[in-house]
N, CA and C of each residue as an Amber inpcrd file, in Angstrom:
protein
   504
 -14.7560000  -9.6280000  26.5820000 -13.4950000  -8.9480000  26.8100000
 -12.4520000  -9.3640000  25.7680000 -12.2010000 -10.8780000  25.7290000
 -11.6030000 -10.7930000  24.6610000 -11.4830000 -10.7580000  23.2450000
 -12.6420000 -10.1980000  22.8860000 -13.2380000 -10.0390000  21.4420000
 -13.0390000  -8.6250000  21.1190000 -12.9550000  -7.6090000  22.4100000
 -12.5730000  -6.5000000  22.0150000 -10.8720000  -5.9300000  22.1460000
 -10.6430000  -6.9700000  22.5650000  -8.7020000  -7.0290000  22.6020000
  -8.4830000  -7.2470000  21.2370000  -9.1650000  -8.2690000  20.7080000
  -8.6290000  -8.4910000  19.7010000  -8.8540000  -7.4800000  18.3970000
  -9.9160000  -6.4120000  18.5540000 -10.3850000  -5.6250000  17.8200000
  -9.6580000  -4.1870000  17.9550000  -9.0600000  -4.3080000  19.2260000
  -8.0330000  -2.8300000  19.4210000  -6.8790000  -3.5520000  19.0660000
  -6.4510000  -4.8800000  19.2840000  -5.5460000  -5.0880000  18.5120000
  -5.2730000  -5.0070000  16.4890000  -6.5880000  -5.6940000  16.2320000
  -6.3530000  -5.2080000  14.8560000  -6.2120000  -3.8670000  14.3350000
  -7.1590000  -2.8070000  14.9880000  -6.9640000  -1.4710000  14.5030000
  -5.9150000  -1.2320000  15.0910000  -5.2050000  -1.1840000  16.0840000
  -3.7680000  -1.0120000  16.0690000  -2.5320000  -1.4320000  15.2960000
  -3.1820000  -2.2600000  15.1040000  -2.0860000  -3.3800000  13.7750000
  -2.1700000  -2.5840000  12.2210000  -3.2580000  -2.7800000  12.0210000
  -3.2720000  -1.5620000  10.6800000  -3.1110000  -0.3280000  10.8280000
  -3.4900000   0.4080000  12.1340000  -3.0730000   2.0590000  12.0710000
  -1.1950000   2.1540000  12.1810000  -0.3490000   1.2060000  12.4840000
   0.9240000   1.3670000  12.6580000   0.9550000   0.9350000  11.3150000
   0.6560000   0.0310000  10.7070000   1.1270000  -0.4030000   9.4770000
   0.8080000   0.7430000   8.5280000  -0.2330000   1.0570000   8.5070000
  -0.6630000   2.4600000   7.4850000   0.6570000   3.6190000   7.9780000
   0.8120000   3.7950000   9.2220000   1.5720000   5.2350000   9.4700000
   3.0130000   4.6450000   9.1810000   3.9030000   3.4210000   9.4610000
   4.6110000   3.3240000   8.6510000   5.2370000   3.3750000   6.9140000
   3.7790000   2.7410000   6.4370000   3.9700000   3.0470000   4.8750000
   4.0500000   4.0830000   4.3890000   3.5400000   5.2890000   5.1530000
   3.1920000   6.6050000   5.2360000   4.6230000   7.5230000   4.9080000
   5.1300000   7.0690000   6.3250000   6.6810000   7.7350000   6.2450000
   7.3800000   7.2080000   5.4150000   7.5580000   5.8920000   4.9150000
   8.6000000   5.2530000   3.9860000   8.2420000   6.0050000   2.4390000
   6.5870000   5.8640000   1.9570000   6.4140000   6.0510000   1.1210000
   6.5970000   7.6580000   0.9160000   6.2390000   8.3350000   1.4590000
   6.7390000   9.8090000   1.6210000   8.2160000  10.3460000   1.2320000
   8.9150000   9.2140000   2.1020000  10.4560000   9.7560000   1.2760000
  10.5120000   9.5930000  -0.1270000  10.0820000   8.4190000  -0.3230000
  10.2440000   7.9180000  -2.0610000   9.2430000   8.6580000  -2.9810000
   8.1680000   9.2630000  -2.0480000   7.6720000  10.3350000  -3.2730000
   8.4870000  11.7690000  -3.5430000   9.0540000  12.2990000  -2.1990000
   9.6260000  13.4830000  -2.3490000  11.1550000  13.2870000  -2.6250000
  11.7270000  11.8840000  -2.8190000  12.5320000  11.8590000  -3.7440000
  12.3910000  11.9460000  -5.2450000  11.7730000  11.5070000  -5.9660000
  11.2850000  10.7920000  -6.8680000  10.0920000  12.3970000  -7.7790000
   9.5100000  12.2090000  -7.3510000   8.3730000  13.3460000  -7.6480000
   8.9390000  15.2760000  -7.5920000   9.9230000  15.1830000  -6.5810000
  10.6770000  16.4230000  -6.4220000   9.9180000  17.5410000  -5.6560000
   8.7410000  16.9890000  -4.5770000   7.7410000  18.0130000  -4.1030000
   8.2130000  17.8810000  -2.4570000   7.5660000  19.0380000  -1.7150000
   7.9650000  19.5040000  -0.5310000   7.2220000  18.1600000   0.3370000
   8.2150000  17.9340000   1.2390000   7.9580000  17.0650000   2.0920000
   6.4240000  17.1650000   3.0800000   5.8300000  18.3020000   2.6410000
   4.4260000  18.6010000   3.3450000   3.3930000  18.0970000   2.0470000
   3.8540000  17.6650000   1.3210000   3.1810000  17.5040000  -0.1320000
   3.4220000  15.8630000  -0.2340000   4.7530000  15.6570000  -0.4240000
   5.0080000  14.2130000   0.0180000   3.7450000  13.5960000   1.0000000
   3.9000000  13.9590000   1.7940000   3.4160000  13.3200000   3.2730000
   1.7260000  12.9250000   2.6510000   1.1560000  14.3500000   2.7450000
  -0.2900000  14.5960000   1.8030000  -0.3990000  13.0970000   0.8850000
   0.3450000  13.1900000  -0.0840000   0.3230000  11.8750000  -1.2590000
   0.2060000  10.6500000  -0.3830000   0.9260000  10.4440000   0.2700000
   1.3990000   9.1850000   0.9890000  -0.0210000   9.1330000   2.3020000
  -0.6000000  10.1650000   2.8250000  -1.4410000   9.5250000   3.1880000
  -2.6710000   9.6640000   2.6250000  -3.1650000  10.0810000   1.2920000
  -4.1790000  10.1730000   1.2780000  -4.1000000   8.8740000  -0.3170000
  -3.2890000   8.1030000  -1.0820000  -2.9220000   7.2820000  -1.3870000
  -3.2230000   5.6020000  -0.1890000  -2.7560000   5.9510000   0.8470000
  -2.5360000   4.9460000   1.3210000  -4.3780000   4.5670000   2.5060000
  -5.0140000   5.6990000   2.7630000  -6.1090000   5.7280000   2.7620000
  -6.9320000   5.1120000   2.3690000  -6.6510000   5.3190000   0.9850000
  -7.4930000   5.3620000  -0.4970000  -7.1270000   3.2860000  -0.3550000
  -6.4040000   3.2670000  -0.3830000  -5.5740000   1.8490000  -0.1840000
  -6.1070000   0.7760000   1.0010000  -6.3400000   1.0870000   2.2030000
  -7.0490000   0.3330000   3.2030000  -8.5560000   0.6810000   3.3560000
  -9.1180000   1.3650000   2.8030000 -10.7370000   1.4400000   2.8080000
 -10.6330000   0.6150000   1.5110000 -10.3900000   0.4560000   0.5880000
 -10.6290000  -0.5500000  -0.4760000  -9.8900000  -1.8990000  -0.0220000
  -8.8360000  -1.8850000   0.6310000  -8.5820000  -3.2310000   1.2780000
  -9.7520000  -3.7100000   1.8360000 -10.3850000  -2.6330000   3.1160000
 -11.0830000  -3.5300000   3.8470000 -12.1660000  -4.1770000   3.2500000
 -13.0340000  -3.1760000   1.9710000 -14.0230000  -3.6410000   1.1960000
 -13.5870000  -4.5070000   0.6540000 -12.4430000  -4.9990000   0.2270000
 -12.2500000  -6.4360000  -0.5990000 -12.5670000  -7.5540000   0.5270000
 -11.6910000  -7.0770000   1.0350000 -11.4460000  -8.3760000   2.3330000
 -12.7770000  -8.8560000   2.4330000 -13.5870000  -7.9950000   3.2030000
 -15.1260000  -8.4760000   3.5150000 -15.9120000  -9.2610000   2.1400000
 -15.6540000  -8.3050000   1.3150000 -16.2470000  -9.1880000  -0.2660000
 -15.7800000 -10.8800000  -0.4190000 -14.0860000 -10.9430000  -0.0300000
 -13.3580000 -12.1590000  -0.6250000 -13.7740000 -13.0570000   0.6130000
 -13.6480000 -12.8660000   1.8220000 -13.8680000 -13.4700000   3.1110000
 -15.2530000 -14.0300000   2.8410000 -16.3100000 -13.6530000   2.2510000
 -17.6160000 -14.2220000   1.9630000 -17.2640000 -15.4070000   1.2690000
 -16.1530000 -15.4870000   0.3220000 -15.8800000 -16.8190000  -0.7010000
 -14.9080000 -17.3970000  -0.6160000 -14.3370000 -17.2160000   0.4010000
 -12.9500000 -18.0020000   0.8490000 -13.4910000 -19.5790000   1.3520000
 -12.6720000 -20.8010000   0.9700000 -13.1150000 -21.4370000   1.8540000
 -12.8480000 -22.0360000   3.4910000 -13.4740000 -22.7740000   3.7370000
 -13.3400000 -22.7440000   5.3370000 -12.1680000 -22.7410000   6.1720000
 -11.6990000 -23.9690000   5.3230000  -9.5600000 -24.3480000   5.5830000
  -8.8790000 -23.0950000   5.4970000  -9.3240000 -21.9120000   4.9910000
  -8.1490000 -20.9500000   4.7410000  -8.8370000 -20.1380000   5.7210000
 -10.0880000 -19.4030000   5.9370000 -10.6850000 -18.4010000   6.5520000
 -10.0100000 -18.1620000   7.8990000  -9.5140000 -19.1530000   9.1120000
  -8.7050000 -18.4910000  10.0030000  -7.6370000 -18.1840000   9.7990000
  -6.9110000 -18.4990000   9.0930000  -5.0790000 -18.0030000   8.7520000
  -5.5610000 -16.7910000   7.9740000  -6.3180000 -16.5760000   7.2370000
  -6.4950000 -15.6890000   6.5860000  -6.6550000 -14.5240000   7.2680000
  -7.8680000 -14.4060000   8.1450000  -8.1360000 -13.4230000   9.0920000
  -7.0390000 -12.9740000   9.9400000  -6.2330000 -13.9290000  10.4930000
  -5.3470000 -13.9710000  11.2870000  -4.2680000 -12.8600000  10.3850000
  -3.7590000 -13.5590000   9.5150000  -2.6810000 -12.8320000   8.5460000
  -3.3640000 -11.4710000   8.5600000  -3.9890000 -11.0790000   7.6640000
  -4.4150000  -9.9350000   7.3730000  -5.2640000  -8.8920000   8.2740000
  -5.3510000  -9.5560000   9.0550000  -5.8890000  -8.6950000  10.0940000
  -5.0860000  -8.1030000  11.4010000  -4.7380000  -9.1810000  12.0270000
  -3.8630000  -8.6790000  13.1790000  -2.0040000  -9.0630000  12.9860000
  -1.4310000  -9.4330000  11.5650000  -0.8660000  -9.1620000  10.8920000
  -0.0410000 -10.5080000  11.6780000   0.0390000 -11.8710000  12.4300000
   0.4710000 -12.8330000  12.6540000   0.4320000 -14.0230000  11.5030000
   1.2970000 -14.6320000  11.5300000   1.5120000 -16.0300000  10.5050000
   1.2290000 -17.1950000  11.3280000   0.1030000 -17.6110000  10.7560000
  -0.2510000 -19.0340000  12.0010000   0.5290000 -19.7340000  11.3270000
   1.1760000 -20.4760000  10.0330000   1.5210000 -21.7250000   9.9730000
   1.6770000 -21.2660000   7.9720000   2.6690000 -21.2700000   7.5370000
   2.9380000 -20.9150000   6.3170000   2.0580000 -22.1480000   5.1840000
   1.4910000 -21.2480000   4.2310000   0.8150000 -22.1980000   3.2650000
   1.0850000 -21.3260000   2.1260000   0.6210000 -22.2090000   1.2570000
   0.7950000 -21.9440000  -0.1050000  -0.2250000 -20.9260000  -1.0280000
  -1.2580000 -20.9710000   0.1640000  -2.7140000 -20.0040000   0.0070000
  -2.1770000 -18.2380000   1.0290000  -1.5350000 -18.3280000   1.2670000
  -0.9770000 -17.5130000   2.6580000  -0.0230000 -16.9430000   1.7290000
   0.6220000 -17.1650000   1.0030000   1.9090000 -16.8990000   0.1130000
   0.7240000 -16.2890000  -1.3080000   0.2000000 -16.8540000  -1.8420000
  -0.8590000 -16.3430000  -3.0240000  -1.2650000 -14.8480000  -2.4770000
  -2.2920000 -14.8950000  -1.3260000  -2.5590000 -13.6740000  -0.9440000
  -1.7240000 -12.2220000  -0.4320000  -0.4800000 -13.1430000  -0.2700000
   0.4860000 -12.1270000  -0.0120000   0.6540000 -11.3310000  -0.8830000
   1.1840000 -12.2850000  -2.6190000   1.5070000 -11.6420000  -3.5550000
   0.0380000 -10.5360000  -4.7360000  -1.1780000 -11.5200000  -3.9760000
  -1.9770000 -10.7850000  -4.6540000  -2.2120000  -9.0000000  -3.5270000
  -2.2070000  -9.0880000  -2.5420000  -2.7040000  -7.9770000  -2.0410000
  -1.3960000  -6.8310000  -2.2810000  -0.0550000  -7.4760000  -2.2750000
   0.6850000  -6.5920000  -2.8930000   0.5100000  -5.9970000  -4.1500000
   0.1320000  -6.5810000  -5.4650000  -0.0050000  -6.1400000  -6.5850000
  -1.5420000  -5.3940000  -6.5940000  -2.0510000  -5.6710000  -5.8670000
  -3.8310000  -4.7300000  -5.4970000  -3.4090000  -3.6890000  -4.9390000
  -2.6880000  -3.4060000  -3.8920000  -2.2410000  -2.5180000  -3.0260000
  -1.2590000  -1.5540000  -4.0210000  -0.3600000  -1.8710000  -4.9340000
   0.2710000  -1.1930000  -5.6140000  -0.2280000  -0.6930000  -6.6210000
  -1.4740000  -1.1840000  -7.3280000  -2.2610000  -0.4760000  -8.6180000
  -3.2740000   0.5540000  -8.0520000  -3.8890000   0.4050000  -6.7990000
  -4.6940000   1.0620000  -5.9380000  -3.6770000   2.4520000  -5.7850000
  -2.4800000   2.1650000  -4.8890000  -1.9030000   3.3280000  -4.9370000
  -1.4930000   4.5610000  -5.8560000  -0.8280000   3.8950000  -6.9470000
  -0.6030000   4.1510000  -8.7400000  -1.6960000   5.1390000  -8.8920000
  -2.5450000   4.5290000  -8.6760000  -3.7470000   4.8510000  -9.7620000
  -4.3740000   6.2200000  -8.4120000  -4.4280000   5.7860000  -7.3520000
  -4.7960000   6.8670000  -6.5380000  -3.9450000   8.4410000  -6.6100000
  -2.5100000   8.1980000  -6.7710000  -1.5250000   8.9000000  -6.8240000
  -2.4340000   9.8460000  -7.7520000  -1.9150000   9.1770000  -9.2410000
  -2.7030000   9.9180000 -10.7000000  -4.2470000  11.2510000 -10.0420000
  -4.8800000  10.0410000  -9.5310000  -6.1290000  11.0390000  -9.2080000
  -6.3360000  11.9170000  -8.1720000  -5.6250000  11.7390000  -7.5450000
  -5.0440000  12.8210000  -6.1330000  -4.2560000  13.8870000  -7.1510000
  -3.3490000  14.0160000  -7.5890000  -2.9090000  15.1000000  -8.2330000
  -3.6710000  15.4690000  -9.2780000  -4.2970000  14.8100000 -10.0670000
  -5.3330000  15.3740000 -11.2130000  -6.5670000  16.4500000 -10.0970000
  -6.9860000  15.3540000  -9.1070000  -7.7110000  16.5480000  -8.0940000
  -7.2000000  17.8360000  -7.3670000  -5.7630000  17.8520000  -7.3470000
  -5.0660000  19.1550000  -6.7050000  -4.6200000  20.0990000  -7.6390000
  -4.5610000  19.3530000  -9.1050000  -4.2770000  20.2680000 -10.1270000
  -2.9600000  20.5050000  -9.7950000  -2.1810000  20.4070000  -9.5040000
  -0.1490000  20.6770000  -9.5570000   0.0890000  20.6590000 -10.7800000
   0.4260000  22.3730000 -11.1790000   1.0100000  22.2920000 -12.3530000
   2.0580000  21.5260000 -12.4180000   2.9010000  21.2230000 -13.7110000
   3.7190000  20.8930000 -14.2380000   4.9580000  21.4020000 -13.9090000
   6.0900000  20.7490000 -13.8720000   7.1920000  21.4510000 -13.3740000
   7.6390000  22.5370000 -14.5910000   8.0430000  23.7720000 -14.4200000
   8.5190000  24.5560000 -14.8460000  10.3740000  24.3140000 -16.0360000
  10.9070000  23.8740000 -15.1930000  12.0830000  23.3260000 -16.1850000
  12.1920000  22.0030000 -16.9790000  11.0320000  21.1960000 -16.9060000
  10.9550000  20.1360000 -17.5150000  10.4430000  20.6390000 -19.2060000
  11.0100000  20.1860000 -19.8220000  10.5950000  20.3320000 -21.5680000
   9.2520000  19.0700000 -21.6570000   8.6720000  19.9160000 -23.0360000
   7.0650000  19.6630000 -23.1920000   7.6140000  18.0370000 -23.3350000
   6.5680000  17.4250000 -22.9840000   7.3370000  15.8750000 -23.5080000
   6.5590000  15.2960000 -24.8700000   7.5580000  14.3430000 -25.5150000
   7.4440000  13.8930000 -26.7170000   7.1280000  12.2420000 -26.5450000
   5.8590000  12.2960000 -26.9420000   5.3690000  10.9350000 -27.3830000
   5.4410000   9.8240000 -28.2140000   5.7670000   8.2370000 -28.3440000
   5.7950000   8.0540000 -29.7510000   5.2480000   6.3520000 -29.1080000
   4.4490000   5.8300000 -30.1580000   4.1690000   4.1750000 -29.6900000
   3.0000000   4.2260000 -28.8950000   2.4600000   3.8680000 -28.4590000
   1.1390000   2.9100000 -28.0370000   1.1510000   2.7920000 -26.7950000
   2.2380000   2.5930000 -25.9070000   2.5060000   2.6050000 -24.5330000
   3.6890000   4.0890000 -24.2130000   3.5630000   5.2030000 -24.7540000
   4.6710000   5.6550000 -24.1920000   3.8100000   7.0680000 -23.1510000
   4.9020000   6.7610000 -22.3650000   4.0520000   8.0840000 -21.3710000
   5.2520000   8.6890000 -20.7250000   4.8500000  10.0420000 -19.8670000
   5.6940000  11.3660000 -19.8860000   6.7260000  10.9600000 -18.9750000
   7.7950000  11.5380000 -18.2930000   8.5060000  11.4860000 -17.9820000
   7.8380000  11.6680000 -16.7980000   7.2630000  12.5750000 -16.4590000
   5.9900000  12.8620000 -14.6600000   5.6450000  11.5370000 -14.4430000
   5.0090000  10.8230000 -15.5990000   4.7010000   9.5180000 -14.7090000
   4.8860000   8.2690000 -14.8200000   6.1810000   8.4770000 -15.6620000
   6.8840000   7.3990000 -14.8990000   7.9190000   7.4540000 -13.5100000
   8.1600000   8.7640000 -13.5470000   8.5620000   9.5410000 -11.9230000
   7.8400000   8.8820000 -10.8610000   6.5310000   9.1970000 -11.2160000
   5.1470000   8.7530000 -10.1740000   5.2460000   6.9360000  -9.8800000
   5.7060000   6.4570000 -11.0920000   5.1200000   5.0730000 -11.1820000
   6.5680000   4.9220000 -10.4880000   7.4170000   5.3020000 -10.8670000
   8.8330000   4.4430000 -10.0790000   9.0550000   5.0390000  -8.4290000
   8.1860000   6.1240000  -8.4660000   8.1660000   6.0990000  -6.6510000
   7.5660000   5.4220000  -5.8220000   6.2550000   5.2660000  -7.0030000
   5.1890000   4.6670000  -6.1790000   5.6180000   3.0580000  -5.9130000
   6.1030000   2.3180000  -7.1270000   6.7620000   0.8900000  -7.2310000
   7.9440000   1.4210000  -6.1500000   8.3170000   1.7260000  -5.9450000
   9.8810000   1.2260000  -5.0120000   9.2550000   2.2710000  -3.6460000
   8.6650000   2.7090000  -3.1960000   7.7940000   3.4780000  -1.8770000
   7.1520000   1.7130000  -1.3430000   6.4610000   1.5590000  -2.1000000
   5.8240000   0.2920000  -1.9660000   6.3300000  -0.6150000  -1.4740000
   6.8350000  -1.3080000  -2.4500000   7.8920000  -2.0480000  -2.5130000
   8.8270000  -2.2700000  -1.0880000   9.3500000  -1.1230000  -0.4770000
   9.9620000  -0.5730000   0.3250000   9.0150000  -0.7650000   1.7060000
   8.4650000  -0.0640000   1.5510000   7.4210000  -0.0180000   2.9630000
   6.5080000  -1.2200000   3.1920000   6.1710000  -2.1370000   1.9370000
   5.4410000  -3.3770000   2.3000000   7.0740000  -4.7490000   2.5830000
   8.2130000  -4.4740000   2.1510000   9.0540000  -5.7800000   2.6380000
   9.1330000  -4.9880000   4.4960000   9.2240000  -3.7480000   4.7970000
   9.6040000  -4.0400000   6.1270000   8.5200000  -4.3980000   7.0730000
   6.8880000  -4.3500000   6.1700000   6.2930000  -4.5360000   7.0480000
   6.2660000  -5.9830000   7.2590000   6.4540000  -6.7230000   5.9290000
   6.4560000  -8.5110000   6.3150000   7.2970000  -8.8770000   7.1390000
   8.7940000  -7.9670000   7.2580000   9.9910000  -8.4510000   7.7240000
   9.1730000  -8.2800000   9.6970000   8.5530000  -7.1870000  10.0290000
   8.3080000  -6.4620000  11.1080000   7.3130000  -7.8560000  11.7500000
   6.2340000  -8.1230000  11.0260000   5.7500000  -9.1050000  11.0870000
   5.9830000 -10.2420000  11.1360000   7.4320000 -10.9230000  10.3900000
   7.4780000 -11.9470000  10.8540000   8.9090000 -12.2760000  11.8710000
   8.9110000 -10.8520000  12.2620000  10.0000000 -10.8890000  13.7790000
   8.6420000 -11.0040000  14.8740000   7.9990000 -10.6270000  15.0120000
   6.9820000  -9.9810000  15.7950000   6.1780000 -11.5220000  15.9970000
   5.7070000 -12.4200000  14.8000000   5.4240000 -13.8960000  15.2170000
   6.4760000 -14.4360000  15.2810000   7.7810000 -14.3300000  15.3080000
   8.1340000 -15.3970000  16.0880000   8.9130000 -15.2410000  18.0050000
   8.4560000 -13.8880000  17.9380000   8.1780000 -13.3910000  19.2530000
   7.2770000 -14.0630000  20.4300000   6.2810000 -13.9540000  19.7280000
   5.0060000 -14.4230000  20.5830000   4.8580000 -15.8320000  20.7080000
């Protein structure tokens, strides 16, 4: 019994966390990107999808090589989204799954619209290239929604989380 509490608790823990990032990130695409909020939404969940099925495959991959001292805080954190006891390994993974979670998205964004084909906006002029790193004005649109959507929707979830442990 209580092995499966704890298993409707985790999928509950990530299905609110996913449908929050969902709505946050949604505004900041259909700010940012300039597309209909039914289009927004689309990005934001099929981005953020794309984002926790490759979470979970990491997790299971990294959880094989974690060592022992970290493996329950770890699970704990990332799974049913509680802070047993702040560490310095707990703080690493924070910042790494944020920067995984944000190139995952980025990069999902790109290939979600390369797969829907959305033309180009109509009043935007052809864009002009110059240098080794320079790219269009579309995506850095994309990249600064996607960075501050993110950004945005992962501080309220830590903030949500760590009202929520010191609740319990």
């Amino acid at each position: 019994m209580f092995s499966i509490q704890i298993a409707l608790r985790t999928i509950l823990t990530r299905l609110s966390r996913v449908l929050i990032a969902i709505a946050i990130e949604s505004w900041f695409l259909r700010r940012y990107l300039k597309v209909t909020p039914r289009q927004s939404v689309e990005y934001a969940t099929a981005i953020n999808l794309l984002a926790e099925i490759l979470g979970i495959v990491s997790f299971l991959w990294v959880y094989s090589r974690l060592p022992e001292a970290v493996e329950d805080d770890w699970i704990v954190y990332i799974m049913v989204g509680e802070v047993p006891r702040f560490s310095m390994t707990l703080l690493a993974i924070t910042i790494i799954y944020f920067i995984a979670y944000l190139l995952v998205k980025f990069n999902g964004l790109i290939f979600y619209r390369y797969l829907s084909e959305i033309p180009a906006q109509p009043d935007q002029p052809a864009e002009q290239k110059s240098g080794f790193f320079a790219i269009s004005s579309e995506m850095q649109n994309s990249l600064r929604a996607i960075v501050r959507g993110h950004t945005a929707s992962y501080v309220f979830i830590l903030i949500l989380t760590l009202l929520l442990a010191r609740e319990v």
